[in-house]
NUDO-246363 format. One line per 2 residues: number of its first residue (from 1); for each residue y, x, z of N, C-alpha, C. Coordinates in steps of 0.001 Angstrom, whole numbers, always signed. Atoms other than C-alpha are relative to their C-alpha. Layout:
<sites>
NUM = Y X Z Y X Z Y X Z; ...;
</sites>
This chain:
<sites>
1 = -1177 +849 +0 +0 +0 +0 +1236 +893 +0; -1039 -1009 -194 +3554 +1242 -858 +765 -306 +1238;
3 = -502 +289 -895 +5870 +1664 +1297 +1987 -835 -459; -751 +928 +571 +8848 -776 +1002 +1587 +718 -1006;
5 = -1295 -565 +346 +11685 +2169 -320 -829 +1183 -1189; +965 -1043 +1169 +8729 +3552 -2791 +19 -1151 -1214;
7 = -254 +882 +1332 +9542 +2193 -6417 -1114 +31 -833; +1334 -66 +136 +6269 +1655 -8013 +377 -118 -2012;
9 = +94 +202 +1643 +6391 +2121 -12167 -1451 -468 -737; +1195 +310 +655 +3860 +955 -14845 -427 +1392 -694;
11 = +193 -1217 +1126 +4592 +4526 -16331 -858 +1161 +1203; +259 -1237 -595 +3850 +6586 -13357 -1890 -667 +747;
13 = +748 +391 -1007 +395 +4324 -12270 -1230 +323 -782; +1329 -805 +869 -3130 +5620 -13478 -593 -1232 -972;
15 = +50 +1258 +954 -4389 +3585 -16266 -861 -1547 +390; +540 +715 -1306 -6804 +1386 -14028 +344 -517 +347;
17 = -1305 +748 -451 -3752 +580 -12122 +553 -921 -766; -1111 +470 +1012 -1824 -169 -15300 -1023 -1727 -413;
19 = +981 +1520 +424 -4867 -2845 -16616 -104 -1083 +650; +235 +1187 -1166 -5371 -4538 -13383 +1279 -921 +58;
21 = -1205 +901 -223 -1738 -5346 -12979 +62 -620 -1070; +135 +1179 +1797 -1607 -6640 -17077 -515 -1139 +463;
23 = +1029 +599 +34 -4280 -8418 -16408 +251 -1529 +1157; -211 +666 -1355 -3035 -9948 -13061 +1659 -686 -779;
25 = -1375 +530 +418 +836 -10580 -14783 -440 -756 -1065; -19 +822 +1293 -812 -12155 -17816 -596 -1489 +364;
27 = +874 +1717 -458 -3312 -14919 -15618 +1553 -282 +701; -916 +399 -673 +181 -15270 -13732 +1331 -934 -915;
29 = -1330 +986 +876 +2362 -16191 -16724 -1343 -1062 -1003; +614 +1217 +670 -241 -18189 -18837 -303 -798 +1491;
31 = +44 +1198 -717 -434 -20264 -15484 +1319 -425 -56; -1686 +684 +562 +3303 -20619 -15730 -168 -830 -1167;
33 = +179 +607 +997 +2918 -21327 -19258 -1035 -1520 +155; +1107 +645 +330 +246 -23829 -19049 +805 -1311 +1103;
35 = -939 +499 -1086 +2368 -25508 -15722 +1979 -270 -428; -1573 +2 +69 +5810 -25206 -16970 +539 -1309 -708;
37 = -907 +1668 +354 +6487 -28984 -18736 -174 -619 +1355; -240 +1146 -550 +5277 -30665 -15770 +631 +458 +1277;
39 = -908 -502 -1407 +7178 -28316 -13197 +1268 -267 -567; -1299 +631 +736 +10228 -29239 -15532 +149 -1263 +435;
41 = -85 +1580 -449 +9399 -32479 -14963 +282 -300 +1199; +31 +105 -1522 +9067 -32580 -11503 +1380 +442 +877;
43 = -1635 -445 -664 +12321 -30807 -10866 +1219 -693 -626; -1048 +1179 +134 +13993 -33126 -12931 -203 -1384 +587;
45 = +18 +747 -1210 +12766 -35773 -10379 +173 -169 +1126; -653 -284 -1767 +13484 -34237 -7551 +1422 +30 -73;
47 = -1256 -23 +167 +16816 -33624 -8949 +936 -1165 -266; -334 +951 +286 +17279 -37144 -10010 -178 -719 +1638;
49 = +540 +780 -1063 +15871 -38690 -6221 +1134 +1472 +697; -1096 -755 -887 +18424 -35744 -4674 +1223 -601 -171;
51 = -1150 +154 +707 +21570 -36924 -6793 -7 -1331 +1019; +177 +1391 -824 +20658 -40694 -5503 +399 +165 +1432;
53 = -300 -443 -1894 +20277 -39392 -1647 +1876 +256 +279; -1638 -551 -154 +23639 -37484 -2043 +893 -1172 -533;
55 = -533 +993 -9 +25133 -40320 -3357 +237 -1431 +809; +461 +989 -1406 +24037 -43047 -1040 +783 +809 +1093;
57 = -656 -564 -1007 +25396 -40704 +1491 +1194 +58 +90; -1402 +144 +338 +28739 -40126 -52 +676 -1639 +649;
59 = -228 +696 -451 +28922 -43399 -77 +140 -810 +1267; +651 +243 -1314 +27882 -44281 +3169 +1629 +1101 +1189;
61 = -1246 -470 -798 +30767 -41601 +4572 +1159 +1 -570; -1285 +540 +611 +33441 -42946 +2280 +330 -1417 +1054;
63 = -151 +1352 -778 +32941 -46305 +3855 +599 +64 +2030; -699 -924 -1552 +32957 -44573 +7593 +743 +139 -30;
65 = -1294 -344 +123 +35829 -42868 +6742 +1100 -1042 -510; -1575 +709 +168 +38167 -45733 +5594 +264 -1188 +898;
67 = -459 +614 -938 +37446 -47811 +8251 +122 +532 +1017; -497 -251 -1239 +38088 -45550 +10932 +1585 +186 -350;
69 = -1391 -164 +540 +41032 -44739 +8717 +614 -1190 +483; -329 +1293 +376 +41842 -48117 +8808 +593 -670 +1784;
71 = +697 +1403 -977 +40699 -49708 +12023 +557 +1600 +1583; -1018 -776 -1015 +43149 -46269 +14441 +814 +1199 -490;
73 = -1005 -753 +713 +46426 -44659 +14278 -626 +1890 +253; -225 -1194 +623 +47121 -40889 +13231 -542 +852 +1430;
75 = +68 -645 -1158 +47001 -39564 +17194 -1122 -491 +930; +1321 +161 -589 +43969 -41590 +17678 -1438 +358 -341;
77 = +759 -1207 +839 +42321 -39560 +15190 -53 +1371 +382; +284 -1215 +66 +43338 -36439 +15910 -558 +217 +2028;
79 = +952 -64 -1343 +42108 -37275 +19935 -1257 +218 -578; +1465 -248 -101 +38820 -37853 +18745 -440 +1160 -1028;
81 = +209 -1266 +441 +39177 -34361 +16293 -205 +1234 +1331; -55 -1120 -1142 +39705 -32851 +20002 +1593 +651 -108;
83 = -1353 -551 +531 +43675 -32014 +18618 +821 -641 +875; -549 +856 -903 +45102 -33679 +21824 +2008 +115 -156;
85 = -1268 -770 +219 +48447 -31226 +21310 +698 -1180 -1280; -257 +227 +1442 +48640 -32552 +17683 +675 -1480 +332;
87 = -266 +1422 -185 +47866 -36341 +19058 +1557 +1 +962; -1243 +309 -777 +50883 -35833 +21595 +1303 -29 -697;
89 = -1433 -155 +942 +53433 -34660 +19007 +297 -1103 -660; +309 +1390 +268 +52332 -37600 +17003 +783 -1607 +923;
91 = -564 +884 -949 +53100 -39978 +19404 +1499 +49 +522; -1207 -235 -346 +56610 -38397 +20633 +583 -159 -1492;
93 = -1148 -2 +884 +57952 -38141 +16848 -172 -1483 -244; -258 +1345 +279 +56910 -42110 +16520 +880 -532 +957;
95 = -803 +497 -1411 +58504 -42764 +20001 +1281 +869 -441; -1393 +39 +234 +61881 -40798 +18709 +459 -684 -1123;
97 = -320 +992 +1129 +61819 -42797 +15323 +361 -1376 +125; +156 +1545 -122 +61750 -45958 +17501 -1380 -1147 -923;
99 = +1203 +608 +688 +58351 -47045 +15748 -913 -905 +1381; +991 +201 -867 +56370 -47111 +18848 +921 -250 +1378;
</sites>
């Protein structure tokens, strides 16, 4: 076994070496070959049933998001971000505008 900082060539390996590995890279790509439409396939299903998920989700935190938008003000947002500073300023520039 090499060792992991030993670069292993096809030029420098005794011919033995050289056959076995052929031999071993060629059953490795004719299984590719022989596999490769329906692993195409398959990843364009997974990719199609991912898109869906991620979408559903989107959706799903669009909707979240516009009714919290919706449904509390600006400094009751940034409380529950943990931005208490932020929420206080908030609150004092509506309270000098006369809003609040």
């Amino acid at each position: 076994m090499a060792d992991a900082d030993t670069i292993i060539s096809l030029a420098t390996m005794p011919p033995i070496e050289q056959a076995a590995f052929m031999v071993g890279f060629e059953c490795g790509y004719l299984d590719r070959m022989a596999n490769e439409e329906r692993t195409y396939e398959q990843a364009i299903v997974d990719l199609a049933e991912r898109y869906t998920r991620i979408r559903l989700l989107n959706d799903e935190v669009d909707h979240v998001l516009e009714q919290t938008i919706r449904s509390r003000s600006f400094a009751a947002l940034a409380d529950l971000r943990g931005q208490h500073d932020r929420a206080e300023r908030q609150r004092q520039i509506l309270r000098d505008q006369g809003i609040v």
